[in-house]
ZAKOL-794848 format. One record per atom (N, C-alpha, C): residue number from 1; residue in one letter; atom name; x, y, z. Coordinates in steps of 0.05 Angstrom, whole numbers. Layout:
<nodes>
  resi  resn  name      xx      yy      zz
   NUM     A    CA       X       Y       Z
...
</nodes>
This chain:
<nodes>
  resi  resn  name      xx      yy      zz
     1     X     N    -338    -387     203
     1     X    CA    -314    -372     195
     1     X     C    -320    -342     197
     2     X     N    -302    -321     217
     2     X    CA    -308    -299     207
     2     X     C    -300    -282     189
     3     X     N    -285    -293     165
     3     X    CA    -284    -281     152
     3     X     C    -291    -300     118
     4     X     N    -323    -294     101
     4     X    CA    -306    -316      89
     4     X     C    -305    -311      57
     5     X     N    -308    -323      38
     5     X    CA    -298    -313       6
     5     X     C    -319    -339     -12
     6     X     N    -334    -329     -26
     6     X    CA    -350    -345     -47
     6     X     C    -347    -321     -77
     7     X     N    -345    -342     -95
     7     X    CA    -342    -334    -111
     7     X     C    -361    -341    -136
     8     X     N    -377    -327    -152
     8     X    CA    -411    -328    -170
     8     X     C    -414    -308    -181
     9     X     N    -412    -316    -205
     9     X    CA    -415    -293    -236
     9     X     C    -399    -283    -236
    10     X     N    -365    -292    -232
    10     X    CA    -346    -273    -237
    10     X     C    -337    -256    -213
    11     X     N    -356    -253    -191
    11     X    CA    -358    -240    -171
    11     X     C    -344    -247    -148
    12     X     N    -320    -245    -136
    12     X    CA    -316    -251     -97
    12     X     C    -322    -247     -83
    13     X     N    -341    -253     -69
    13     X    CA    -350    -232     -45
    13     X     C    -342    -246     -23
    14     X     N    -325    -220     -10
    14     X    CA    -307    -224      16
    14     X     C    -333    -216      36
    15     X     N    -337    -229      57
    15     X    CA    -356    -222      75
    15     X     C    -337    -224     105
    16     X     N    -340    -197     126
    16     X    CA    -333    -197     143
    16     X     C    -364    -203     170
    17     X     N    -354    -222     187
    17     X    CA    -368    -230     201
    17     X     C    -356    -238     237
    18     X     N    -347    -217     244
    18     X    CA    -337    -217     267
    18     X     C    -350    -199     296
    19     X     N    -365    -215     304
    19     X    CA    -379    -202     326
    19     X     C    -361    -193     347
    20     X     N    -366    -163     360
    20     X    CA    -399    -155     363
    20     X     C    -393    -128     340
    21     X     N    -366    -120     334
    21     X    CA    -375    -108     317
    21     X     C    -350     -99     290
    22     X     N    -345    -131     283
    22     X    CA    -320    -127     266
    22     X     C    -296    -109     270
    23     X     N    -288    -119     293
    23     X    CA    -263    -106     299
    23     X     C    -243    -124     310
    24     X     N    -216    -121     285
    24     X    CA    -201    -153     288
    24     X     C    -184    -145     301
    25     X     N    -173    -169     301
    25     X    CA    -140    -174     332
    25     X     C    -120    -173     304
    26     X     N    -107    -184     317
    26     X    CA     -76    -180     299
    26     X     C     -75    -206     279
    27     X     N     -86    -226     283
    27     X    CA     -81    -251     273
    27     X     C     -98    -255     249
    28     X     N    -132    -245     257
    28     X    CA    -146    -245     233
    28     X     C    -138    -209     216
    29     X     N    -128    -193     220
    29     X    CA    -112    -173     197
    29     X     C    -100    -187     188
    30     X     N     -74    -210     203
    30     X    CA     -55    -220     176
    30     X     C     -67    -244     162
    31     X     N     -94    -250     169
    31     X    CA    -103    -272     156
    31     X     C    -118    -263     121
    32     X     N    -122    -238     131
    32     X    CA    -137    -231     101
    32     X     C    -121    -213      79
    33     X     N    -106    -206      77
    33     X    CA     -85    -210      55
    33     X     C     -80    -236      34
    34     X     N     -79    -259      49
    34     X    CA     -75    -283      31
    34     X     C    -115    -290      16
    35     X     N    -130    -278      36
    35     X    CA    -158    -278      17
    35     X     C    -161    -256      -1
    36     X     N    -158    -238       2
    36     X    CA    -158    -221     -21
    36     X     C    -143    -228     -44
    37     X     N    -116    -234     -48
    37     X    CA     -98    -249     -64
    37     X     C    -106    -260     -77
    38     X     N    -116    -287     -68
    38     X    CA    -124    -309     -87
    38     X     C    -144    -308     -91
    39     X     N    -165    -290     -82
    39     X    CA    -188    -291     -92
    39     X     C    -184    -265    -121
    40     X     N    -177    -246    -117
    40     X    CA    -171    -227    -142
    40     X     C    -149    -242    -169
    41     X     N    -134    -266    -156
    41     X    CA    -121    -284    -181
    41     X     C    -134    -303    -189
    42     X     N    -158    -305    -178
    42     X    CA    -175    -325    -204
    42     X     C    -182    -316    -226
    43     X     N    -180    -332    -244
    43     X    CA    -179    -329    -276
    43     X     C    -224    -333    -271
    44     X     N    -230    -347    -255
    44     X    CA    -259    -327    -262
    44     X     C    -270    -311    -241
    45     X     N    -250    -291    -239
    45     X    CA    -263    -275    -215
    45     X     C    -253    -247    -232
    46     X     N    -275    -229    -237
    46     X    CA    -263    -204    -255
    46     X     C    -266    -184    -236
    47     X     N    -277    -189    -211
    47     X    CA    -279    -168    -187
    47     X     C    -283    -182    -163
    48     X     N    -277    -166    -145
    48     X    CA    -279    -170    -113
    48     X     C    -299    -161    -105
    49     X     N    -325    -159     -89
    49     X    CA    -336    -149     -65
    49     X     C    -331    -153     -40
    50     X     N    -319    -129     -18
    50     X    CA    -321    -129       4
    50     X     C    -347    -121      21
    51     X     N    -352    -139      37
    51     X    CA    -374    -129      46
    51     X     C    -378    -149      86
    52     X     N    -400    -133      91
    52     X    CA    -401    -138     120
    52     X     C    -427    -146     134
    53     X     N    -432    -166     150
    53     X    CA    -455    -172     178
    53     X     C    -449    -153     192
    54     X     N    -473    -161     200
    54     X    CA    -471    -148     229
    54     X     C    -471    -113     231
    55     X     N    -468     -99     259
    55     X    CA    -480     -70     271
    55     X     C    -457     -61     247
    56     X     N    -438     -62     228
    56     X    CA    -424     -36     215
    56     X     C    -402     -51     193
    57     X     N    -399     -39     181
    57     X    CA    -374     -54     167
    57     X     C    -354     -55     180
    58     X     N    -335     -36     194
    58     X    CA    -309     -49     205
    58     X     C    -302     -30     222
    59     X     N    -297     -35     256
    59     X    CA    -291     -27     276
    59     X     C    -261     -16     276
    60     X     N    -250     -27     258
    60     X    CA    -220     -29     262
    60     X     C    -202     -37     276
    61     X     N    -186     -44     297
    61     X    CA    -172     -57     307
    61     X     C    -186     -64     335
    62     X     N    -179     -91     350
    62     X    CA    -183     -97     368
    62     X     C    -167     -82     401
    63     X     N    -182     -58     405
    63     X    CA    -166     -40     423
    63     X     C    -171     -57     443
    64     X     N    -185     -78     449
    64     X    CA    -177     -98     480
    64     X     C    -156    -114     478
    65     X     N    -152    -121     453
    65     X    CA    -120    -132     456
    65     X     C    -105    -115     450
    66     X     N    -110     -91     448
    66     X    CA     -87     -80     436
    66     X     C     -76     -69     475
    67     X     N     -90     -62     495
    67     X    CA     -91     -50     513
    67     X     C     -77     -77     538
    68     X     N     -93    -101     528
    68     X    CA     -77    -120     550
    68     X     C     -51    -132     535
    69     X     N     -41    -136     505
    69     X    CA     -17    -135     489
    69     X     C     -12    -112     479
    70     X     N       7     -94     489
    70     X    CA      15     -67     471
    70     X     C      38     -79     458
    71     X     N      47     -97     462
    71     X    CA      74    -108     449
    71     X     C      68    -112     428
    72     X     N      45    -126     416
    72     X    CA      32    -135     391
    72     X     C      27    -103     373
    73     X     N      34     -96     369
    73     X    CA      38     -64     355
    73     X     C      46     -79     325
    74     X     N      70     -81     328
    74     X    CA      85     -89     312
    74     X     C      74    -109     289
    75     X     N      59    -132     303
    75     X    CA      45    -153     279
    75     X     C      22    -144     276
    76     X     N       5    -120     287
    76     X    CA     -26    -102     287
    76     X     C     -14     -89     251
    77     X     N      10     -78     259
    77     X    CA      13     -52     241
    77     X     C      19     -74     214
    78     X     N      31     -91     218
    78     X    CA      37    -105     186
    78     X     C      20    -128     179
    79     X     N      -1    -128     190
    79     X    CA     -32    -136     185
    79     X     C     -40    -115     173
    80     X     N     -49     -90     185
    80     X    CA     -61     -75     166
    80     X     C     -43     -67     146
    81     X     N     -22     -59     137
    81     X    CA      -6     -55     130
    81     X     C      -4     -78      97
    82     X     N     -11     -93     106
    82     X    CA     -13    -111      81
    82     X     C     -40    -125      72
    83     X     N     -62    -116      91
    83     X    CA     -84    -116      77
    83     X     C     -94    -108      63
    84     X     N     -88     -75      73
    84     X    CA     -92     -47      46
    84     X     C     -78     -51      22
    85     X     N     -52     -60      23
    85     X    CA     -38     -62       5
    85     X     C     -50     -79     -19
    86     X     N     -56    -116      -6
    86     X    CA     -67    -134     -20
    86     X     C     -92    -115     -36
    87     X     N    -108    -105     -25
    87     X    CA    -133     -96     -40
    87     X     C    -126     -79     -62
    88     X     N    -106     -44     -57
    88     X    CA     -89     -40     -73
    88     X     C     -80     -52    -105
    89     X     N     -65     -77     -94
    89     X    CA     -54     -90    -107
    89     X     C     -69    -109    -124
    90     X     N     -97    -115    -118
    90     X    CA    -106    -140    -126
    90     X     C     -99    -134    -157
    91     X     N    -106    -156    -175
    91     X    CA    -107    -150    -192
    91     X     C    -125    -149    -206
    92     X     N    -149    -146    -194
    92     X    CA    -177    -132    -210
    92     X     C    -188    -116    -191
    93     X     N    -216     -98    -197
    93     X    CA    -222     -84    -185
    93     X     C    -235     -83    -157
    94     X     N    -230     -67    -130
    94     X    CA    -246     -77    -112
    94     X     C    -271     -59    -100
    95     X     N    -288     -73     -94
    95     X    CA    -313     -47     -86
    95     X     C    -314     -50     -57
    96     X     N    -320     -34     -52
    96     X    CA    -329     -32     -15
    96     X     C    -355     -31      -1
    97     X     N    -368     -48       2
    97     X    CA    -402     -45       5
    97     X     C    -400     -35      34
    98     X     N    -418     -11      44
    98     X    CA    -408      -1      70
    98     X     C    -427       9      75
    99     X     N    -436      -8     112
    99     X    CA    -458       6     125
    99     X     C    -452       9     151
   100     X     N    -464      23     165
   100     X    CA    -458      41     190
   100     X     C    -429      52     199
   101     X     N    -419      32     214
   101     X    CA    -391      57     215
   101     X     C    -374      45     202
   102     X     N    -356      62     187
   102     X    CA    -325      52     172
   102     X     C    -314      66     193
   103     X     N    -286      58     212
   103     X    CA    -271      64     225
   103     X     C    -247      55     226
   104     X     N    -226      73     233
   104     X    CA    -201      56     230
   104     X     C    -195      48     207
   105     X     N    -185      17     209
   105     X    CA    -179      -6     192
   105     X     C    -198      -3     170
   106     X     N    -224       5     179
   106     X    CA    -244       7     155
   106     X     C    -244      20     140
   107     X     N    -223      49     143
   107     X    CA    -214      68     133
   107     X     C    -199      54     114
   108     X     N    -179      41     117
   108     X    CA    -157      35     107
   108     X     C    -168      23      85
   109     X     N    -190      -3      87
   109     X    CA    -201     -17      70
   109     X     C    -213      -4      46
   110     X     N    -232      14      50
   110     X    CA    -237      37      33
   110     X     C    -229      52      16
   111     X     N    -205      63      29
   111     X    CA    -180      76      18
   111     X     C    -173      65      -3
   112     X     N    -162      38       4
   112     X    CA    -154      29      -9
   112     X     C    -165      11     -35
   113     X     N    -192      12     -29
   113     X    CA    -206      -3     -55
   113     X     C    -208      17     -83
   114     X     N    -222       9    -104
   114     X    CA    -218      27    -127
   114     X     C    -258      43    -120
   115     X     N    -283      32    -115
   115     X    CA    -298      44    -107
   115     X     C    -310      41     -84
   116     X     N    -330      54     -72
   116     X    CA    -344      49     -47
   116     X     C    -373      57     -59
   117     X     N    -391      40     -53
   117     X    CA    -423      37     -50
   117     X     C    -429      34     -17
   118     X     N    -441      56      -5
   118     X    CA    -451      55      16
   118     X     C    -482      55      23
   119     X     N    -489      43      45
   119     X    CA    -509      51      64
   119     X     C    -516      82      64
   120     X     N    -537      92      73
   120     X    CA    -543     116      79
   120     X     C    -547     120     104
   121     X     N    -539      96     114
   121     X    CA    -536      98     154
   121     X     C    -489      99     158
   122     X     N    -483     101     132
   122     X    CA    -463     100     142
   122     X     C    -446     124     147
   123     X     N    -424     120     158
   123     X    CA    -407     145     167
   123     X     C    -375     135     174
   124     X     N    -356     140     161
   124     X    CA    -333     146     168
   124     X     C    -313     154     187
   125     X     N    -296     143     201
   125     X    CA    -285     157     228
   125     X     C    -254     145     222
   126     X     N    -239     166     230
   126     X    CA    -204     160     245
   126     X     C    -217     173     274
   127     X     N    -221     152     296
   127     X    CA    -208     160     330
   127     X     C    -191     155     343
   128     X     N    -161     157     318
   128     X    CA    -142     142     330
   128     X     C    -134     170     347
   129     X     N    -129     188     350
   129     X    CA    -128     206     364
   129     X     C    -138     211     392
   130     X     N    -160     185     396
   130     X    CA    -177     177     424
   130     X     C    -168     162     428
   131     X     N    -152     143     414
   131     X    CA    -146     114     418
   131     X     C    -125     107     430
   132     X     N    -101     130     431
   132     X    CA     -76     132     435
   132     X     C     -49     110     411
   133     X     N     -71     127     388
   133     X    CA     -54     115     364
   133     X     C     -47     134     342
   134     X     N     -37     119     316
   134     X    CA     -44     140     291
   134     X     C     -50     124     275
   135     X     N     -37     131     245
   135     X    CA     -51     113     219
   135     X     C     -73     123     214
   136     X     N     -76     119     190
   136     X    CA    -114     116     170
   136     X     C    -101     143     148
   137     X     N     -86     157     155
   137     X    CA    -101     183     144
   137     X     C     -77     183     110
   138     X     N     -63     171     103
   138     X    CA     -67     164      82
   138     X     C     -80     144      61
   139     X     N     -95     135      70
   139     X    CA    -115     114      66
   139     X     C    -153     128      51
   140     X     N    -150     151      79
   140     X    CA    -171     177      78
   140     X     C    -157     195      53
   141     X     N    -135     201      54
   141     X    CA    -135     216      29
   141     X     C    -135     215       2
   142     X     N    -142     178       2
   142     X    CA    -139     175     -26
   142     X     C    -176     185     -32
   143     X     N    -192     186     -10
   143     X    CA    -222     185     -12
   143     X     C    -231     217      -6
   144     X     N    -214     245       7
   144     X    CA    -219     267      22
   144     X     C    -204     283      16
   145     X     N    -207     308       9
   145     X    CA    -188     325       9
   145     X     C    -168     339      36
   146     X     N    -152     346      35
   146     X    CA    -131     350      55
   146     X     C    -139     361      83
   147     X     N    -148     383      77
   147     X    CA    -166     398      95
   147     X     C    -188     382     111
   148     X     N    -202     364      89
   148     X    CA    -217     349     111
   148     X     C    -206     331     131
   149     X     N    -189     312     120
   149     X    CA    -177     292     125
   149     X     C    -165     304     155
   150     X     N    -145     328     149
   150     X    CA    -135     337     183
   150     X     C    -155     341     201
   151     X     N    -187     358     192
   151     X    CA    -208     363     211
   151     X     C    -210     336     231
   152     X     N    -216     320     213
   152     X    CA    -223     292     215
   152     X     C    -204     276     232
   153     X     N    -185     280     235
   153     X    CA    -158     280     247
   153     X     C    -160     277     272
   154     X     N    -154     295     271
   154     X    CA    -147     323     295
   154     X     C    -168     320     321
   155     X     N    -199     314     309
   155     X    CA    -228     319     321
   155     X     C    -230     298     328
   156     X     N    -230     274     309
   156     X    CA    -232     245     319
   156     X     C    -261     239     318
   157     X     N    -268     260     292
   157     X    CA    -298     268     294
   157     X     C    -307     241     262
   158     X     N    -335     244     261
   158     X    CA    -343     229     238
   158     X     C    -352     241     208
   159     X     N    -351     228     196
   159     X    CA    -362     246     169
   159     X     C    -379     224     160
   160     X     N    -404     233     160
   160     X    CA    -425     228     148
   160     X     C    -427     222     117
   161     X     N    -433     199     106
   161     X    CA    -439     188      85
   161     X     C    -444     210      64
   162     X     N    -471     226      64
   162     X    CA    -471     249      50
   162     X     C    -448     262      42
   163     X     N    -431     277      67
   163     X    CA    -412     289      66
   163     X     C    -398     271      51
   164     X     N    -380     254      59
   164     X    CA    -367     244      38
   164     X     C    -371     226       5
   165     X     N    -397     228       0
   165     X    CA    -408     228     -23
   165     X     C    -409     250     -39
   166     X     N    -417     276     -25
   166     X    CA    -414     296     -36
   166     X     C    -385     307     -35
   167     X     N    -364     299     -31
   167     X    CA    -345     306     -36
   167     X     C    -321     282     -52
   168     X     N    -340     263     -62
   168     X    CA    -333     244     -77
   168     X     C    -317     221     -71
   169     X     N    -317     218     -51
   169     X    CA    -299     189     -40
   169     X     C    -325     168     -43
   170     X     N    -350     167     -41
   170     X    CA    -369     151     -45
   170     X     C    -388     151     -74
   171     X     N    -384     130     -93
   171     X    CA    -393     126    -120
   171     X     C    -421     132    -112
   172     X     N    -439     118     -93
   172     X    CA    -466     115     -95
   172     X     C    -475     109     -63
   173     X     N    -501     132     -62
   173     X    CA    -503     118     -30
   173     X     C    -535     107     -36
   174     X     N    -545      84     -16
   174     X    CA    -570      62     -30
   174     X     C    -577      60      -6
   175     X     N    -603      58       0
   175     X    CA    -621      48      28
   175     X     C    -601      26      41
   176     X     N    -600      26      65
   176     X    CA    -592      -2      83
   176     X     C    -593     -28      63
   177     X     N    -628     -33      72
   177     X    CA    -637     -55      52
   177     X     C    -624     -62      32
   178     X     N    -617     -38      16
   178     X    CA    -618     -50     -16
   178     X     C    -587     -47     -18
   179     X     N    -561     -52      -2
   179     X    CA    -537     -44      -1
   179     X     C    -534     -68     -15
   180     X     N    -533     -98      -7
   180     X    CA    -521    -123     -20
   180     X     C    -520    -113     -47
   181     X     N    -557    -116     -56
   181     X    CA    -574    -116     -82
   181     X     C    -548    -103    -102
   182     X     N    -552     -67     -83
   182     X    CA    -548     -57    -112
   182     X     C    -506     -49    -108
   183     X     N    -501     -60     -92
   183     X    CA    -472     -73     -87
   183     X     C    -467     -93    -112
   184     X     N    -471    -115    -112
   184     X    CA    -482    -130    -131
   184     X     C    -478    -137    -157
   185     X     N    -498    -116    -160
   185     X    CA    -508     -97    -187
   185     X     C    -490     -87    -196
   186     X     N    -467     -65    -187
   186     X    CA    -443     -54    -191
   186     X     C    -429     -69    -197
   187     X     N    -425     -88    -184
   187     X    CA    -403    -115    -188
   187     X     C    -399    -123    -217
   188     X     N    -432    -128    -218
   188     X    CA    -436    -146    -246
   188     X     C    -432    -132    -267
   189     X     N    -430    -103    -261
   189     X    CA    -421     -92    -286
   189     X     C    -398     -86    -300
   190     X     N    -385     -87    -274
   190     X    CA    -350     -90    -276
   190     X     C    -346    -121    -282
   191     X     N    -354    -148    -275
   191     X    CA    -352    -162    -281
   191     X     C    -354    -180    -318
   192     X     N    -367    -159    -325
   192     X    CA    -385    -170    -356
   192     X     C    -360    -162    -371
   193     X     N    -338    -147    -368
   193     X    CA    -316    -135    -380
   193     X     C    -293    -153    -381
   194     X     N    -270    -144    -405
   194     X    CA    -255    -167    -403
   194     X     C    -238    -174    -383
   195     X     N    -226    -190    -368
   195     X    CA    -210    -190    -341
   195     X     C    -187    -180    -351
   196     X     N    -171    -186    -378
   196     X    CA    -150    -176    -380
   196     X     C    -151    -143    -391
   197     X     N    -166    -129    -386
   197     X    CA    -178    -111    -391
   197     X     C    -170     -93    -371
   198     X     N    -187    -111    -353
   198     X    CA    -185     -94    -327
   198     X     C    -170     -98    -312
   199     X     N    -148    -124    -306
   199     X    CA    -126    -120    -303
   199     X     C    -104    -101    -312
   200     X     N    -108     -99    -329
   200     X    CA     -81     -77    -345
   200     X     C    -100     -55    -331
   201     X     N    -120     -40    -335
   201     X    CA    -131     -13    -327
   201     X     C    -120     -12    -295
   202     X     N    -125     -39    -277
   202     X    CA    -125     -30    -250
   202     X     C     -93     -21    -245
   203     X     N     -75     -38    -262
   203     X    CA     -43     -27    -259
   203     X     C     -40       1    -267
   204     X     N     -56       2    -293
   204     X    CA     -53      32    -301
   204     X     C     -50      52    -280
   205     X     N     -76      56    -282
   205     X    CA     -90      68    -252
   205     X     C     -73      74    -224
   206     X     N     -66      56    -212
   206     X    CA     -54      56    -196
   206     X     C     -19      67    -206
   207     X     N      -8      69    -224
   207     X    CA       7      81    -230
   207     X     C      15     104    -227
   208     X     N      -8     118    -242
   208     X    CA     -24     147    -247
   208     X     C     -24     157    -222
   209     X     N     -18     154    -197
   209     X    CA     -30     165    -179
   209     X     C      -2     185    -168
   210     X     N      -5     200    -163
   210     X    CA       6     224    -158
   210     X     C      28     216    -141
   211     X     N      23     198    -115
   211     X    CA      34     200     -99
   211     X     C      39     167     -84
   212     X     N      61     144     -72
   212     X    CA      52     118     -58
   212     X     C      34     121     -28
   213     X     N      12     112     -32
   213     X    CA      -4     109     -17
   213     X     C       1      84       9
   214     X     N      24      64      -1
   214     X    CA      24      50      16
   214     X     C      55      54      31
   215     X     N      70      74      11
   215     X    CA      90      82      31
   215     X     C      90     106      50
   216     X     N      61     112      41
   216     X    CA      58     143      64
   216     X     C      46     128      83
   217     X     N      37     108      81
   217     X    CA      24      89     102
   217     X     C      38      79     130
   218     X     N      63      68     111
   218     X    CA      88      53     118
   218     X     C      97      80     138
   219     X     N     104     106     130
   219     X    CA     109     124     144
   219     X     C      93     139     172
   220     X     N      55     127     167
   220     X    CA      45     131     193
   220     X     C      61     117     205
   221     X     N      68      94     196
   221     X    CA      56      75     219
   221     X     C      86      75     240
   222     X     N     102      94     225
   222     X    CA     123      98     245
   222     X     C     118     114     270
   223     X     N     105     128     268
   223     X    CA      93     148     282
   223     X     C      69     138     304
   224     X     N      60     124     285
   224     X    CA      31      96     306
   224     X     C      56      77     335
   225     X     N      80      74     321
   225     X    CA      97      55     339
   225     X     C     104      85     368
   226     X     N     113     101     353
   226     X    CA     127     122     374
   226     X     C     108     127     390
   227     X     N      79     133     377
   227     X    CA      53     146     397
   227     X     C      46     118     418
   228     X     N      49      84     415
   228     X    CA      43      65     425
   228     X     C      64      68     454
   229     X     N      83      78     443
   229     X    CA     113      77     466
   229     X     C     100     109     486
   230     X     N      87     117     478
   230     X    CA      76     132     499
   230     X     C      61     133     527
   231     X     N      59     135     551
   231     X    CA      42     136     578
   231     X     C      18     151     566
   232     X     N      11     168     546
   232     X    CA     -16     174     537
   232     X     C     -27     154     522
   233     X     N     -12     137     511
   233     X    CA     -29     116     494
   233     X     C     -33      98     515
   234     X     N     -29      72     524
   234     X    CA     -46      66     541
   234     X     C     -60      78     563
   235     X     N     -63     102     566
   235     X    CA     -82     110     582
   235     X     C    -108     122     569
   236     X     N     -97     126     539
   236     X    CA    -122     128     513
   236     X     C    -143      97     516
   237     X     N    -117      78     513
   237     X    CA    -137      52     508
   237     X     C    -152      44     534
   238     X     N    -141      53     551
   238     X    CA    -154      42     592
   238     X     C    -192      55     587
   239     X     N    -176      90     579
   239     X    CA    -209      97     581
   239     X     C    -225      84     563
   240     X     N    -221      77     538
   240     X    CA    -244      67     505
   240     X     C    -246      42     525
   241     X     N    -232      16     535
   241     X    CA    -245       7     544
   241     X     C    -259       3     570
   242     X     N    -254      11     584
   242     X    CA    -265      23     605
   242     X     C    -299      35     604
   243     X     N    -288      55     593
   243     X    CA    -317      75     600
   243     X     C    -332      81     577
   244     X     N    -314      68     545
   244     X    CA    -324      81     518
   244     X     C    -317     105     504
   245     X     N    -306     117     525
   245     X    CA    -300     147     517
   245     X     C    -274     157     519
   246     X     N    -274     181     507
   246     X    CA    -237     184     506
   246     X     C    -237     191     530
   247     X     N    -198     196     533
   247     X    CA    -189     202     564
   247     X     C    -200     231     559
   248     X     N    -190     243     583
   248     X    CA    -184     271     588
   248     X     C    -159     272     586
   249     X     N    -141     297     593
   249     X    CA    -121     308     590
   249     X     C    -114     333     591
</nodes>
């Protein structure tokens, strides 16, 4: 399975396992919404772990289908669109165990969880700007401040683990090695607390927040459809798969 869910000491750990480098099609985005769900509604599950095999945690969308189906936009965007949400929404807390690249979708996942424990090989990216797409960047702002978030944008550039530790979107960054371990470890400490506890806190919380994160989302993603209806967007996705690298222009 590549995607799958065990659940021990209170703990879920969602494991993404999709070679070559966790980057899903449209079918497995709408498949993991209904895992996050029921795994955050078990009466003994007081937390989630997300976490990942393989070269990175999450590639983000499958730009080879997205390039030979551009029609599939539509079920791409309400896959991610309700994955972030489900995590969001769960009703206990979710962590993000993250090594090498978070990109895209991985963004989203992030974003949207309540912490992130990373790798010290990891790093952050939106190239939807290469990609001949949009999206992520309210997802990034729940984790970046404004200014970075457009650099980040705009550049299609990466931000380094550090960087975003030191600017607080990352709780803790831990050797490669010891990411599970002390992933884990975090879990169990959120876990030892009461569930109805931290249910009411995660509603709280999410209340509190200044601004809807999943309807500024809802509003990229209008903008993701218009940029898809463009002759620069598939000629974004021809070159990534093609040659790896963005077009010119």
């Amino acid at each position: 399975m590549p995607i799958t869910c065990t659940v021990q000491d209170r703990i879920a750990e969602i494991v993404f396992d999709v070679p070559p480098v966790n980057a899903f099609d449209s079918e497995t985005w709408l498949s993991i919404p209904e895992i996050i769900t029921n795994a955050a509604r078990r009466e003994d599950v007081n937390c989630v772990l997300i976490r990942a095999e393989g070269r990175g945690f999450c590639g983000g969308v499958d730009i080879k289908e997205m390039q030979a189906h551009p029609e599939r936009i539509t079920v791409l965007n309400r896959g991610n669109y309700l994955t972030f949400k489900a995590i969001r929404d769960a009703e206990v807390p979710v962590v993000s165990a993250v090594h090498k690249f978070v990109i895209g979708g991985g963004i989203g996942i992030c974003g949207a969880s309540d912490t992130i424990i990373a790798a010290d090989d990891a790093y952050f990216s939106l190239p939807e700007v290469d990609r001949g797409a949009m999206g992520g960047a309210s997802h990034l702002s729940r984790m970046l401040p404004l200014h970075k978030v457009r650099a980040a944008f705009f550049t299609g550039g990466n931000i380094p683990v550090q960087e975003a530790y030191r600017l607080g979107a990352v709780e803790k960054v831990v050797p490669r090695a010891d990411l599970e371990a002390e992933a884990r470890a975090f879990c169990a400490v959120i876990a030892s607390k009461s569930r109805k506890a931290l249910v009411i806190a995660k509603e709280a919380l999410n209340g509190l927040e200044p601004r809807d994160v999943d309807r500024g989302y809802r509003w990229e993603q209008g903008f993701t459809l218009e940029m898809y209806m463009h002759e620069d967007s598939q000629k974004s996705r021809d070159a990534f798969v093609e040659t790896g690298k963005a077009a010119s222009f």
